[in-house]
N, C-alpha and C positions, 0 to 999 in steps of 0.2 A: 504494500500500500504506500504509495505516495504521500508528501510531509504539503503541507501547501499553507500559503499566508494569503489572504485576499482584503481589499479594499473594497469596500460597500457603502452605499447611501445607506443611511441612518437618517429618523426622525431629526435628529437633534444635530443632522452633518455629515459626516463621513466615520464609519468603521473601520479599526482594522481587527481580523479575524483569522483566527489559523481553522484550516479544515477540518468540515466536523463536528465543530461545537455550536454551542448555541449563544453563547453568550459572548460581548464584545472582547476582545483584551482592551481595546483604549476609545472611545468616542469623542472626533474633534470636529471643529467649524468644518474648516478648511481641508479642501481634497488634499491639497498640495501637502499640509503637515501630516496626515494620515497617510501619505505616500510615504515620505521619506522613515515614521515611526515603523513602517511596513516593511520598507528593507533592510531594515536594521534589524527586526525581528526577522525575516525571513533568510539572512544570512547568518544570521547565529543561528538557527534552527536547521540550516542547510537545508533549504525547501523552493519548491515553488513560489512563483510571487505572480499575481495575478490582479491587477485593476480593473476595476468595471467602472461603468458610465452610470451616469444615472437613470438608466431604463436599466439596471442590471446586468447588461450586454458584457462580456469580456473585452476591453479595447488594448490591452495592453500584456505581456507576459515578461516575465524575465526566471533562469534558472539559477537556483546560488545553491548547487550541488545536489537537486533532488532529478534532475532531469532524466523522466523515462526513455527517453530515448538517446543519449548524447551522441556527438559526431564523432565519426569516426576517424576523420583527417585530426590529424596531432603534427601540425607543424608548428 
């Protein structure tokens, strides 16, 4: 199973969220500070990072060592 960190509209702003649970780790105003709180979390957790819009949509990804599939070019 995959490690994953996501960003989500909130009532009260923007979530950040590790996958799977239900409850926020951190709820702020601003996307932008819920970004950055996210890959901080999601690189200490070595997981997926994953931004949504505010229709929920996925707009954005990044891997910081959870990557199901990683490349295979190692140059």
């Amino acid at each position: 199973m995959r490690k994953t960190t996501h960003v989500v509209p909130h009532p009260d702003g923007w979530a950040v969220k590790t996958g799977g649970s239900q409850r926020a780790h951190r709820v702020v105003e601003r996307k932008s500070d819920a970004v950055d709180i996210g890959r901080d979390l999601s690189r200490s957790r070595q997981s997926e990072f994953l931004i949504h819009g505010r229709d929920g949509k996925i707009q954005r990804t990044a891997s910081h060592g959870g990557d199901p599939c990683p490349p295979r070019d190692k140059k």
